[in-house]
BADREN-365618 format. One record per residue (C-alpha): x, y, z; residue number from 1. Coordinates in Angstrom, 3 decimals, always signed. Layout:
N
<r px="X" py="Y" pz="Z" pos="NUM"/>
...
This chain:
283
<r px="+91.599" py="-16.887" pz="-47.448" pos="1"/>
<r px="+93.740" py="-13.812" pz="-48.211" pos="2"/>
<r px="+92.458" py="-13.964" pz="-52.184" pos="3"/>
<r px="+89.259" py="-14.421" pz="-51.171" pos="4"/>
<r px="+87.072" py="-11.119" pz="-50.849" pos="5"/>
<r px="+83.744" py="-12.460" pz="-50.354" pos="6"/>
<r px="+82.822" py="-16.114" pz="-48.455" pos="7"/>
<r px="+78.893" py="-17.611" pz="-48.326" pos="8"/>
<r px="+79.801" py="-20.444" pz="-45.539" pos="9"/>
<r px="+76.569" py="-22.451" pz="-46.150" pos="10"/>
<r px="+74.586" py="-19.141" pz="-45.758" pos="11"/>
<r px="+69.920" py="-19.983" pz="-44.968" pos="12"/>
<r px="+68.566" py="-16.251" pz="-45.332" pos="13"/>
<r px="+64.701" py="-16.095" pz="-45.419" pos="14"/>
<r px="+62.453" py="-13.130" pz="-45.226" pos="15"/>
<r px="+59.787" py="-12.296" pz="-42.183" pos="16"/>
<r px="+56.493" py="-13.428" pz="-43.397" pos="17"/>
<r px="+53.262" py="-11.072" pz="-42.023" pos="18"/>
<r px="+52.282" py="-14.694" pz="-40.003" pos="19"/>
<r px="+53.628" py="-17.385" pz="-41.195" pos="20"/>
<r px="+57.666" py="-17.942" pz="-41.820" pos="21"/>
<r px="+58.236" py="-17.460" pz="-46.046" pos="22"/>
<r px="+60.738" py="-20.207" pz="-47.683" pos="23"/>
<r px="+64.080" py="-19.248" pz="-47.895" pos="24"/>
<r px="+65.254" py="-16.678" pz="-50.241" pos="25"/>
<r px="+68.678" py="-18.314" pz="-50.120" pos="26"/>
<r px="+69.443" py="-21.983" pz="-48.803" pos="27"/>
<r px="+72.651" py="-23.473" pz="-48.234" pos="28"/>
<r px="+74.452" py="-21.196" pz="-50.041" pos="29"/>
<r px="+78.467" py="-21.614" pz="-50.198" pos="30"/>
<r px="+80.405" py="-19.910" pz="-52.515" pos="31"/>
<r px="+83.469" py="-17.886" pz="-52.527" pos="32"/>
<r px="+84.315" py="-15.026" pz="-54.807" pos="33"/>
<r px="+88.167" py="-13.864" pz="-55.504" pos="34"/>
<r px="+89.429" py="-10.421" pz="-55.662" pos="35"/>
<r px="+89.309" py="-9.389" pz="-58.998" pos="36"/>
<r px="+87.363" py="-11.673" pz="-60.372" pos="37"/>
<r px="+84.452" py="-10.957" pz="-62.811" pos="38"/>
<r px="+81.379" py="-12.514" pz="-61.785" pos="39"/>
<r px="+77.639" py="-12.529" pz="-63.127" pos="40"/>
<r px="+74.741" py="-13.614" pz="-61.175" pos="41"/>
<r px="+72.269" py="-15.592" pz="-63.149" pos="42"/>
<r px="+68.498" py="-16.817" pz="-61.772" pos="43"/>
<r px="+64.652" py="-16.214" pz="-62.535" pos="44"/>
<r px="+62.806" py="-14.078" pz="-60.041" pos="45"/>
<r px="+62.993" py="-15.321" pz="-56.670" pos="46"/>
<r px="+65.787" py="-17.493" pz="-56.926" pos="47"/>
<r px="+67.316" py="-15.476" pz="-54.528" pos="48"/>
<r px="+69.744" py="-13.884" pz="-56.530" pos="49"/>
<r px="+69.074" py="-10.165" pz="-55.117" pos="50"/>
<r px="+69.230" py="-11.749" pz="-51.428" pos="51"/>
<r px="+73.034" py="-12.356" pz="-52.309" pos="52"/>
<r px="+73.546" py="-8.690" pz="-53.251" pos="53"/>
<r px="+72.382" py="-7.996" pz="-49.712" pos="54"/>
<r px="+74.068" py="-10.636" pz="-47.852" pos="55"/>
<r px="+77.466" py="-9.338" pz="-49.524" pos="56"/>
<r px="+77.685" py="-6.140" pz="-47.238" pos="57"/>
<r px="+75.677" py="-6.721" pz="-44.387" pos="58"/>
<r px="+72.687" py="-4.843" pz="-45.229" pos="59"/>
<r px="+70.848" py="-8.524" pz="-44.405" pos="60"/>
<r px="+72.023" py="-11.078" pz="-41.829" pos="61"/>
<r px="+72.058" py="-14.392" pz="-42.650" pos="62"/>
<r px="+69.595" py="-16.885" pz="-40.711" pos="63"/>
<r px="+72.090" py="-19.634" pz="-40.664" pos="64"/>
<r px="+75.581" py="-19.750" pz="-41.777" pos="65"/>
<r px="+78.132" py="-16.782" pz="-42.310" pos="66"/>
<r px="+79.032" py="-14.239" pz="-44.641" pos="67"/>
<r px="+82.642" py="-13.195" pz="-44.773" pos="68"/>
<r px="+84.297" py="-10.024" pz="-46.158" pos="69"/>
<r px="+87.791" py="-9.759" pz="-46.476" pos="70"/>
<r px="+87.505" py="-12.343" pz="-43.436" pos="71"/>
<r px="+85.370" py="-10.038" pz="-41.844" pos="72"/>
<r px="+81.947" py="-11.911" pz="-40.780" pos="73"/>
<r px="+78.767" py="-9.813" pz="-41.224" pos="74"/>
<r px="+77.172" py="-10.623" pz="-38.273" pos="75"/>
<r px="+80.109" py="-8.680" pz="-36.281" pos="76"/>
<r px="+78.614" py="-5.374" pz="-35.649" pos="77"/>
<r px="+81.756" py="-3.457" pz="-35.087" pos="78"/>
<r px="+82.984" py="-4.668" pz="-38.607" pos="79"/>
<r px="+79.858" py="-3.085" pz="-40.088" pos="80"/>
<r px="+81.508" py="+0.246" pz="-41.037" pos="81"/>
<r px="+84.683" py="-1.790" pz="-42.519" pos="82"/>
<r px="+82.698" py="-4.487" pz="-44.138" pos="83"/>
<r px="+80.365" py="-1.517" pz="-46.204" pos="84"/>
<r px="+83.712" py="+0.187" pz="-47.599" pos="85"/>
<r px="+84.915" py="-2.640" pz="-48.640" pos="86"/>
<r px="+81.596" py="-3.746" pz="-50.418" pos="87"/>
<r px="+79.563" py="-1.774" pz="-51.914" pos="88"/>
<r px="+76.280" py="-2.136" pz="-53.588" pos="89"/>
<r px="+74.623" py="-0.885" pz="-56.703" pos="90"/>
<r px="+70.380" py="-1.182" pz="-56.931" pos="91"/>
<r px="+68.626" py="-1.347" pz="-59.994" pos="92"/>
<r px="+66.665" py="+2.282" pz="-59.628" pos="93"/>
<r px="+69.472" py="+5.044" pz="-59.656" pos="94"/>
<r px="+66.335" py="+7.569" pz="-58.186" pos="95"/>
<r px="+66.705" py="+4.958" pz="-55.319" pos="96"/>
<r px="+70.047" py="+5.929" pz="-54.790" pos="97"/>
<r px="+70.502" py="+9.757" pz="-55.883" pos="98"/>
<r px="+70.240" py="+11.859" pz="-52.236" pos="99"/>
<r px="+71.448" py="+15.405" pz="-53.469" pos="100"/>
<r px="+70.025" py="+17.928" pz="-56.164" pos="101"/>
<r px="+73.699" py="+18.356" pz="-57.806" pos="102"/>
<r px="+75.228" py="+15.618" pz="-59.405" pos="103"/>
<r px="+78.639" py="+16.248" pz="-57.907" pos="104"/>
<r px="+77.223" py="+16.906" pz="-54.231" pos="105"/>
<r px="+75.629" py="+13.536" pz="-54.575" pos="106"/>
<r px="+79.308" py="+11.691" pz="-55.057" pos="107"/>
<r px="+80.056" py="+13.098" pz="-52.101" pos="108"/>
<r px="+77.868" py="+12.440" pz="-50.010" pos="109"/>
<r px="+79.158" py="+8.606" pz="-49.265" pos="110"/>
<r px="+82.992" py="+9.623" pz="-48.289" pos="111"/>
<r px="+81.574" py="+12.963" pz="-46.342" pos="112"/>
<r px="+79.534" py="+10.507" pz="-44.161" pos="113"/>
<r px="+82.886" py="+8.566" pz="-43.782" pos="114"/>
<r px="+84.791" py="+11.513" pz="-42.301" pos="115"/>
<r px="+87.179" py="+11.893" pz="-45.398" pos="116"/>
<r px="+89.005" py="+15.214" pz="-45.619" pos="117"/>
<r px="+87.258" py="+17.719" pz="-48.011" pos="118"/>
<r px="+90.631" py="+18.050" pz="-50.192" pos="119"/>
<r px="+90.387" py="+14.066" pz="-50.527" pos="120"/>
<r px="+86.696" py="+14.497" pz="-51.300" pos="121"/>
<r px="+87.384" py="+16.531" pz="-54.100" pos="122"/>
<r px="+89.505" py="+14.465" pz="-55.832" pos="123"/>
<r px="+87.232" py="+11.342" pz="-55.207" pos="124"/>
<r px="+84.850" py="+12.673" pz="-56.904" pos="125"/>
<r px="+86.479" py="+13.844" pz="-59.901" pos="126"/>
<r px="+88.452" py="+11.419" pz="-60.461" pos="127"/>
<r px="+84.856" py="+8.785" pz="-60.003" pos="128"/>
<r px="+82.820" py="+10.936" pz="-62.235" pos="129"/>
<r px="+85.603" py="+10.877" pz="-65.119" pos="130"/>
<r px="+85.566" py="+6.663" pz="-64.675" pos="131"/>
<r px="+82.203" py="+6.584" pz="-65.768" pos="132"/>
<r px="+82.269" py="+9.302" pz="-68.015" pos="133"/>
<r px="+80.309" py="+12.064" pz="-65.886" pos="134"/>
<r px="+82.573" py="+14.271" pz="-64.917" pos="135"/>
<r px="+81.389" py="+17.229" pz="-67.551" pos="136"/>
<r px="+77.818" py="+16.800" pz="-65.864" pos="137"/>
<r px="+79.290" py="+17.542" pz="-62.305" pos="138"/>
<r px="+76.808" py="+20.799" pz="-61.950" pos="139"/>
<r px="+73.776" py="+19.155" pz="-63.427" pos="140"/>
<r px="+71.050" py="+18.055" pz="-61.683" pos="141"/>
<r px="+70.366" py="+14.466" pz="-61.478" pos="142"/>
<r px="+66.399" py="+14.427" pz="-62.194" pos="143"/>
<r px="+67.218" py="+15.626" pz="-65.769" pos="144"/>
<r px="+69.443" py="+13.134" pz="-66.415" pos="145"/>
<r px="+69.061" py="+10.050" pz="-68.634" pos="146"/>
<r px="+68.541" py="+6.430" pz="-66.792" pos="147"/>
<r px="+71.617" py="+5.644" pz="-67.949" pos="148"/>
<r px="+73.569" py="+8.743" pz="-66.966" pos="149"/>
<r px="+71.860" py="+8.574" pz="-63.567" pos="150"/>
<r px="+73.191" py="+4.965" pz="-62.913" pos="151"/>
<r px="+76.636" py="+5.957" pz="-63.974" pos="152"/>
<r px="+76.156" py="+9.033" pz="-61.297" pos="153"/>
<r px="+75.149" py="+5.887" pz="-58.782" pos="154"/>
<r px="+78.622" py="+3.869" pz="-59.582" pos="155"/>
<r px="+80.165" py="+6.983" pz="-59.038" pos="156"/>
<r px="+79.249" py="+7.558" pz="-55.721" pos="157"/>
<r px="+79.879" py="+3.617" pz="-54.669" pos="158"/>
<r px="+83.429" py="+4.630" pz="-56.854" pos="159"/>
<r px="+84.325" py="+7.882" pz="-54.696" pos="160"/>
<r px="+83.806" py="+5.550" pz="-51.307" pos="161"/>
<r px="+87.303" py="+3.678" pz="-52.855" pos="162"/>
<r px="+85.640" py="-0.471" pz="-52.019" pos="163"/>
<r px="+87.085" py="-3.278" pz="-53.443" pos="164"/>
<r px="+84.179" py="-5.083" pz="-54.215" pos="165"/>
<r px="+81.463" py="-3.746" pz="-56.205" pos="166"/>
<r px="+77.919" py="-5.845" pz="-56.235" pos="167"/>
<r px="+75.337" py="-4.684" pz="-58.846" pos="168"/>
<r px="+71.802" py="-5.811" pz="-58.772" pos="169"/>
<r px="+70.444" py="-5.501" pz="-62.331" pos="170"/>
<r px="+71.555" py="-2.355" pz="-62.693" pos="171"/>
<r px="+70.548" py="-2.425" pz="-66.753" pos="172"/>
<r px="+67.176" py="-3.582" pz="-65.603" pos="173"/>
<r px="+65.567" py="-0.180" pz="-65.985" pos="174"/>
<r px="+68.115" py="+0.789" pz="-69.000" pos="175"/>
<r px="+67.643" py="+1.442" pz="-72.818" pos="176"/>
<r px="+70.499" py="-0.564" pz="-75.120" pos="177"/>
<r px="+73.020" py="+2.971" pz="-74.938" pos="178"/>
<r px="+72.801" py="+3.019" pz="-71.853" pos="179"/>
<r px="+72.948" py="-0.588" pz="-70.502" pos="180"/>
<r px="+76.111" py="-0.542" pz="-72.788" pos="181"/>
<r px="+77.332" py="+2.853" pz="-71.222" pos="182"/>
<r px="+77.192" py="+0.489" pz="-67.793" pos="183"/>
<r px="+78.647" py="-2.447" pz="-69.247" pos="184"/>
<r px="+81.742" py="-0.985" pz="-69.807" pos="185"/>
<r px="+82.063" py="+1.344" pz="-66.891" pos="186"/>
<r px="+81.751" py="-1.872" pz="-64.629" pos="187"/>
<r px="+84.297" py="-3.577" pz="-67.246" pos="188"/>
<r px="+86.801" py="-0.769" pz="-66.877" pos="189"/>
<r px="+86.276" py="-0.365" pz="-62.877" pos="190"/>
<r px="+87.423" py="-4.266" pz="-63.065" pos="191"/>
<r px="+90.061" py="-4.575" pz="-66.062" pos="192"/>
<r px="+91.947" py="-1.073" pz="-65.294" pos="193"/>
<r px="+91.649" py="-0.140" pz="-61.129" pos="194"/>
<r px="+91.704" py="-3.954" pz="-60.201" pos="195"/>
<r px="+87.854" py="-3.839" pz="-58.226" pos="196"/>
<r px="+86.171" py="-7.351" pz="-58.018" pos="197"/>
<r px="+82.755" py="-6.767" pz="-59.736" pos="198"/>
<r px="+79.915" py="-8.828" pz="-58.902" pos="199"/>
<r px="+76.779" py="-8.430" pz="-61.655" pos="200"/>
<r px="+73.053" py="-9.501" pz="-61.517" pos="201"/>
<r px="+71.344" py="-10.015" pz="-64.606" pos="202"/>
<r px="+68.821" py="-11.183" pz="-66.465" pos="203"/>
<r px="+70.294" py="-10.364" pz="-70.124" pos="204"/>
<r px="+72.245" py="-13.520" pz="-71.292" pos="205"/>
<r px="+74.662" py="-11.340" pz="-73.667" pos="206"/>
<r px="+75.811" py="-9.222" pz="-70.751" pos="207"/>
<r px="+76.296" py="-12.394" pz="-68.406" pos="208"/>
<r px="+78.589" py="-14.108" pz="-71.277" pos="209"/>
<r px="+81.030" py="-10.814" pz="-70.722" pos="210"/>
<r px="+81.985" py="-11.854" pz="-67.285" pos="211"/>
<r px="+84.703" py="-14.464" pz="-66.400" pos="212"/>
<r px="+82.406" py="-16.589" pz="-64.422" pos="213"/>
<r px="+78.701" py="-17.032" pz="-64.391" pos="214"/>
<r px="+76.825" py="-18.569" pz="-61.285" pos="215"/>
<r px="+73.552" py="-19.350" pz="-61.019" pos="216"/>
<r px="+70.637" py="-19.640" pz="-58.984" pos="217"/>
<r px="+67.299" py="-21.554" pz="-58.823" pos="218"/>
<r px="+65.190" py="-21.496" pz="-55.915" pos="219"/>
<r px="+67.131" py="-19.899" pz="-53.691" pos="220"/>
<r px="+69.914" py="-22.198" pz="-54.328" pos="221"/>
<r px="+73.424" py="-22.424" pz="-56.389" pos="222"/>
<r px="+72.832" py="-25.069" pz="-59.146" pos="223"/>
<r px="+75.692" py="-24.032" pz="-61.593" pos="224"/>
<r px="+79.155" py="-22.115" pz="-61.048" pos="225"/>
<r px="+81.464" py="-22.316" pz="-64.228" pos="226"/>
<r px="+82.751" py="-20.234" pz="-67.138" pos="227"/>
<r px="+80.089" py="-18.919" pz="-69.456" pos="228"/>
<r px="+81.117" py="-21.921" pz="-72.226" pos="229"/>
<r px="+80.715" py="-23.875" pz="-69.514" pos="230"/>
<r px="+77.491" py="-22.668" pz="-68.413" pos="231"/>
<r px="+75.725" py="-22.459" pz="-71.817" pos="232"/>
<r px="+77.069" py="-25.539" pz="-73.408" pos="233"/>
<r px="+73.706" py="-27.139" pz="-71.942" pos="234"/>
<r px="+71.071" py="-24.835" pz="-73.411" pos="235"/>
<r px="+68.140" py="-27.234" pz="-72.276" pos="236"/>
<r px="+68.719" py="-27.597" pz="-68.839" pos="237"/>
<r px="+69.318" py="-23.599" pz="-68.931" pos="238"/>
<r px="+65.839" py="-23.167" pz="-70.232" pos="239"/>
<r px="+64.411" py="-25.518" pz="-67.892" pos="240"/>
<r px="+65.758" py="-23.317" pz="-65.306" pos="241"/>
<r px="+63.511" py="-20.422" pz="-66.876" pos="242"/>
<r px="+66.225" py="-18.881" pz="-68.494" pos="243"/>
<r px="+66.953" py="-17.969" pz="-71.710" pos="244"/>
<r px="+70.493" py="-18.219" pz="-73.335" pos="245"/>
<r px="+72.592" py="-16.053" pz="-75.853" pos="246"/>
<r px="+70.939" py="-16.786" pz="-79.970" pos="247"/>
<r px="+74.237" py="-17.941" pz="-80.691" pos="248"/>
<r px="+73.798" py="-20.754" pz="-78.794" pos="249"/>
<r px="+70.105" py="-21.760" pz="-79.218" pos="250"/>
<r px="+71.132" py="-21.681" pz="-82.644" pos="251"/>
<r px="+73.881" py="-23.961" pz="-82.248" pos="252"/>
<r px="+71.144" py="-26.059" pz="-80.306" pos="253"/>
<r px="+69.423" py="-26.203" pz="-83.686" pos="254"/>
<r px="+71.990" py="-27.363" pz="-85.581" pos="255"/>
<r px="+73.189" py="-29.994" pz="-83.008" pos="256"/>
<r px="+69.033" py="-31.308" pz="-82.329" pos="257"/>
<r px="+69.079" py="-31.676" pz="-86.522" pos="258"/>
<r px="+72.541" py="-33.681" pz="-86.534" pos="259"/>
<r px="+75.019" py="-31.045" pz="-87.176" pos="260"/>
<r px="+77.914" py="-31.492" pz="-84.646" pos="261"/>
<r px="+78.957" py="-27.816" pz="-84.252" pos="262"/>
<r px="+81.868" py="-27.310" pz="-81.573" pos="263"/>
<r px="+84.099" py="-24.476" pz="-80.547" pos="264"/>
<r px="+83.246" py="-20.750" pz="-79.696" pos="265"/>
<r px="+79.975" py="-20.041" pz="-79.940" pos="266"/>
<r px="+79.117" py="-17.554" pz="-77.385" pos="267"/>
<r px="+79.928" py="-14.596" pz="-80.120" pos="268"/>
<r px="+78.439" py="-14.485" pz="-83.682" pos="269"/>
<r px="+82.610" py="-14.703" pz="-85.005" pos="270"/>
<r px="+83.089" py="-17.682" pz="-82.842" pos="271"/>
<r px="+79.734" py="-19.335" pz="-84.492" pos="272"/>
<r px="+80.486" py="-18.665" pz="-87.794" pos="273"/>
<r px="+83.966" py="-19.706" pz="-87.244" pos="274"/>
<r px="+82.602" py="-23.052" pz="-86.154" pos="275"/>
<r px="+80.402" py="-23.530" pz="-88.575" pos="276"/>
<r px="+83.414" py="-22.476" pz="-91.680" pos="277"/>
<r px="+85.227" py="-25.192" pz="-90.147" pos="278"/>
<r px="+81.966" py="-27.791" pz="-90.633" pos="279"/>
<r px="+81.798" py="-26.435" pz="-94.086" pos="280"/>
<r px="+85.328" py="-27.170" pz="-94.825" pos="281"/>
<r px="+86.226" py="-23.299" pz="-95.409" pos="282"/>
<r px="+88.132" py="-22.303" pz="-91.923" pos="283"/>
């Protein structure tokens, strides 16, 4: 299990009901993520997708089952400290997660709670805050910051505590286009260039196709696990699932429902319209 960072070992998590016990939020979940790997999250509301973000660090304890972190089970208190350095978790409201009134001060507040050494600190947070593109905005304050700029502040701080997992929970949710891109490819370059296995929930099909792997989840369970051409190359049975699925696709959907046998790429508008030159006899 040395490659694998995070391990759901048939994981039953279910939320305290006022009287009477809710369904699960996640049922007989088993999965297991590499390090390094790429991964979006896929599922309507309530199909427990969130509950996984949770599970991954410890911040909820699974009913049933076991969560493992670098081999590390959640449910061992005295690997709580270890287990939330090594994950670390990203919420869809950056106010949710902003503590401090400077932007810098607020990057260091995760590593100052860890007992890191102020000269360490320092560079931490510099080098986080130039990762996702902050670092000029180090003396601002974070209330007059854009959503987007605020949720790159948030990575930064998860950044400066050095994990090697990173889970995000919709964190474009909340975000115009600029800056759900500005996210995108910080959480691309934390992955691609410094090597961190980044775990993404989200409900925009275009953002899921970017990741190696998609999963997803419907009623609190895992009914797919594959690579996004894998994933989409069923576009009704995604849509039963209440999903939606990139245009490039539904439009191949069209073309195959009217007879057209399209094949190939088609996740990307060049990989469609290389399919369909090739139909057309001009590729």
């Amino acid at each position: 299990m040395a490659d694998i960072i995070l391990k759901f070992d048939n994981v039953t998590f279910r939320y305290d009901g006022d009287e009477t016990p809710l369904p699960p939020a996640v049922e007989n979940l088993s999965l297991e993520i590499k390090k390094g790997e790429f991964v979006a999250i896929l599922g309507h509301n309530g199909s427990g997708k969130s509950t996984v973000a949770k599970l991954s660090n410890g911040l909820v304890i699974p009913e049933s089952g076991d969560v493992y972190v670098n081999g590390m089970n959640t449910k061992n208190e005295n690997d709580d400290f270890k287990i939330k350095q090594t994950v670390g978790v990203v919420f869809q409201n950056p106010d949710n997660q902003i503590v401090a009134t400077i932007v810098e001060e607020d990057v260091a507040f995760g590593p100052e709670n860890l007992g890191v050494d102020p000269a360490e600190i320092r560079r931490r947070v510099d080098e986080a805050l130039k990762i996702v593109g902050m670092y000029k905005y180090r003396l601002h304050e974070p209330h007059k910051l854009s959503g987007g700029q605020k949720q790159r502040v948030a990575i930064a701080g998860i950044i400066a505590m050095q994990p090697q997992c990173i889970v995000f929970d919709e964190p474009t949710a909340m975000l115009d286009p600029e800056g759900r891109r500005d996210v995108m490819n910080a959480m691309k370059r934390l992955n691609k260039e410094l090597g961190i296995t980044v775990v993404f929930i989200t409900h925009y099909m275009e953002e899921a196709c970017e990741a190696e792997r998609i999963i997803v989840m419907d009623d609190a369970r895992l009914v797919l696990d594959g690579t996004p051409e894998e994933i989409f190359s069923d576009v009704n049975y995604i849509r039963s699932l209440g999903l939606d699925v990139p245009q490039t696709c539904a439009l191949a959907q069209m073309l195959k429902d009217d007879g057209i046998e399209i094949s190939g790429e088609l996740l990307s508008v060049d990989g469609l319209v290389n399919s369909l030159a090739k139909i057309l006899g001009r590729g």
